[in-house]
Every structure is written in C-alpha cells, then in structure tokens.
C-alpha positions as a Markdown table, in Angstrom:
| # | Residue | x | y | z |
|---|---|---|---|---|
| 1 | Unk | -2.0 | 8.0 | -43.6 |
| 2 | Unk | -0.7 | 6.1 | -46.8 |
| 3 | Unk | -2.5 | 2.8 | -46.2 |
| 4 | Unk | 0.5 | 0.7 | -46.5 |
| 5 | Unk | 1.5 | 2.4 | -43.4 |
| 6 | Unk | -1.6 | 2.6 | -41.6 |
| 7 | Unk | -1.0 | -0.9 | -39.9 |
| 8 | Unk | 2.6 | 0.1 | -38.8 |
| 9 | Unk | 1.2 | 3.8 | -37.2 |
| 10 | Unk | -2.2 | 1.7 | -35.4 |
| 11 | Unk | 0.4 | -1.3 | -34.0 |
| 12 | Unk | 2.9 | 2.0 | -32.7 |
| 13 | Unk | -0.4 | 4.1 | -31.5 |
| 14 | Unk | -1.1 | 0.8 | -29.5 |
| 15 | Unk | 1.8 | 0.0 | -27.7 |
| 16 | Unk | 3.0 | 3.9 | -27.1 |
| 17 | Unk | -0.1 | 5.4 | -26.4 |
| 18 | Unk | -3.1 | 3.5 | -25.9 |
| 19 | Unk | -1.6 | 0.8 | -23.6 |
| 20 | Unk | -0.1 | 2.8 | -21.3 |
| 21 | Unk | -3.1 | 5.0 | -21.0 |
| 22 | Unk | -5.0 | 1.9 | -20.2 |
| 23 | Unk | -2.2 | 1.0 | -17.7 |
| 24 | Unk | -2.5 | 4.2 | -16.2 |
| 25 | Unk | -6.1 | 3.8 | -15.5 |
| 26 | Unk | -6.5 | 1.0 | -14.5 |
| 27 | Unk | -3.6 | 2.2 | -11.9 |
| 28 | Unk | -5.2 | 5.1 | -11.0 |
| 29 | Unk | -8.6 | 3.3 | -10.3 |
| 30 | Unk | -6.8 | 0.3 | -8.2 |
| 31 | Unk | -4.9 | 3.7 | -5.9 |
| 32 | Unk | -8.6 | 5.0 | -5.7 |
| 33 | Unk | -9.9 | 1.7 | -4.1 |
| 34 | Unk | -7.2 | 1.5 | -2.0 |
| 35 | Unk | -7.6 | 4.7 | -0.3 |
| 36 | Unk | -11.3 | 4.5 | -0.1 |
| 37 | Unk | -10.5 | 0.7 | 1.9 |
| 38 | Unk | -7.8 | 2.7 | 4.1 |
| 39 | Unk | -10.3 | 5.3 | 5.1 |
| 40 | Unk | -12.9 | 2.8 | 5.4 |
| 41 | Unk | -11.1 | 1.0 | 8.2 |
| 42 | Unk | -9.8 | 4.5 | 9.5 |
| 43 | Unk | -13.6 | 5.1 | 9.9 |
| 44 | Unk | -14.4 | 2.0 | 11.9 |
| 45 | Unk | -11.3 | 2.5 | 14.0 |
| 46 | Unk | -12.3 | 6.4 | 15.1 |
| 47 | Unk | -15.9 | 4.9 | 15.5 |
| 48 | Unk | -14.7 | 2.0 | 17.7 |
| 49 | Unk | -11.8 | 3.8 | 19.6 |
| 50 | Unk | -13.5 | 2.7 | 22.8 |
| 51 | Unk | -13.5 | -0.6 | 21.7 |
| 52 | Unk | -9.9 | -0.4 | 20.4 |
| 53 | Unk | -6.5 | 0.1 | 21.8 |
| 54 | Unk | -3.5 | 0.6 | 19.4 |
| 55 | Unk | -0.1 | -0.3 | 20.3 |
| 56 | Unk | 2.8 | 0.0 | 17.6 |
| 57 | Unk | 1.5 | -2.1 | 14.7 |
| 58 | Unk | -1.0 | -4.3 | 17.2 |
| 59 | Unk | -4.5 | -3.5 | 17.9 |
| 60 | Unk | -6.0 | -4.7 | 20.9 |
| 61 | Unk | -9.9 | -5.4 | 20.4 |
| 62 | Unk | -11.4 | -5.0 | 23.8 |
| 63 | Unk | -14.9 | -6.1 | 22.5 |
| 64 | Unk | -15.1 | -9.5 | 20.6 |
| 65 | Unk | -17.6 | -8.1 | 18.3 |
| 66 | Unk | -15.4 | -6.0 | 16.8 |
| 67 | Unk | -12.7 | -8.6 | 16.2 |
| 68 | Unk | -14.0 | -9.4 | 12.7 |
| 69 | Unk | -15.0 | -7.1 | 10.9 |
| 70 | Unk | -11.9 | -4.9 | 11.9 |
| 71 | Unk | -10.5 | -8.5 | 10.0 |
| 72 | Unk | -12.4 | -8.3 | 6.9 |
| 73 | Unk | -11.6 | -4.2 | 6.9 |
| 74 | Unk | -7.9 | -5.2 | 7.2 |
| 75 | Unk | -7.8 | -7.6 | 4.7 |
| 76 | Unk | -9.8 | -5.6 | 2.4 |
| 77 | Unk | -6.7 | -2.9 | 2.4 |
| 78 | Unk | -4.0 | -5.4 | 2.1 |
| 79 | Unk | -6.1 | -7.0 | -1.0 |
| 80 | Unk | -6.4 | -3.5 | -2.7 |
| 81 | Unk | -2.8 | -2.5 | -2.0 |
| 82 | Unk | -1.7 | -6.0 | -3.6 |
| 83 | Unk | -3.6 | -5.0 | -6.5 |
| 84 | Unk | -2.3 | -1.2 | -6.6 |
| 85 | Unk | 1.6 | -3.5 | -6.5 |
| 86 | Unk | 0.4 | -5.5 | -9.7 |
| 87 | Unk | -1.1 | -2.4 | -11.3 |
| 88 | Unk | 1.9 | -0.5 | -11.4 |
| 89 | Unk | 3.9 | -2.8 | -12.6 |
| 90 | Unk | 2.0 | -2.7 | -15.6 |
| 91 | Unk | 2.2 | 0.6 | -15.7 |
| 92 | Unk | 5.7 | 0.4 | -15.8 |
| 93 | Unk | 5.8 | -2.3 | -18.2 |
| 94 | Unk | 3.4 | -0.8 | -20.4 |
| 95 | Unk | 5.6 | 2.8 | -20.1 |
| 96 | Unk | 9.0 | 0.7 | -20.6 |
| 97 | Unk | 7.8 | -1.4 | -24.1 |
C-alpha cells in the first residue's frame, strides 16, 4: 500500500473485517457455553428423573437435595443465554458499522 493510505486501509480492515470476526467469535464461543449449560442441566434432570417430576414449565423436586443444585444448573443456562442475547447484538452491531 502507498503509505499515505496505509492508515485509511488498517482503520477500514478494522471495522469491516477484523471486528466483526471478533464479534463472531466471541458469539460463537458464548452459543457453545450455552449449550454445554443446557445439556449440563439436561444431564442432571435424566439422572434425577426419579427425583423429578415435570409439569409444563414447573418442575417438581420430590427430594430436597436436589432443589439446589437443579437452581444453580438453571441459573447457569439463563446466565449463558443472557450472554449469547448481548453477544449477538454485537455481532450485529459490529456487522451493521
């Protein structure tokens, strides 16, 4: 590049290449934790299913053991997926600049 230009072509590499790529990642990582939560709690729910009863959107904890760290698993997935919601709207920010 003409080096009177090479500032203008690194600022335009920047903001239509390389952050949306990092956008992207960073999205694509945040959807990967968020599955790996959902079939963490998935998990303890087919290991527990004894212990469990699901009605609709309620689940019933039959032993008080269970109660809280089906709690913590829960909230782990609504954390991630809150994450994966401000993740893409980066991504789309970063896509739309």
């Amino acid at each position: 590049f003409p080096e009177d230009l090479a500032a203008a072509y690194a600022t335009a590499y920047d903001k239509v290449v390389a952050a949306p790529a990092k956008s992207a990642s960073e999205a694509f990582l945040a959807v990967h934790d968020s599955f790996t939560a959902v079939i963490d709690l998935l998990d303890f729910i087919n290991n527990n299913s004894r212990d469990l009863e699901i009605s609709g959107k309620f689940i019933n904890v039959k032993n008080p053991g269970l109660a809280e760290p089906l709690r913590q698993k829960m909230a782990t997935v609504r954390e991630k997926a809150e994450i994966v919601d401000k993740t893409y709207g980066s991504l789309s920010q970063a896509m739309l600049e």
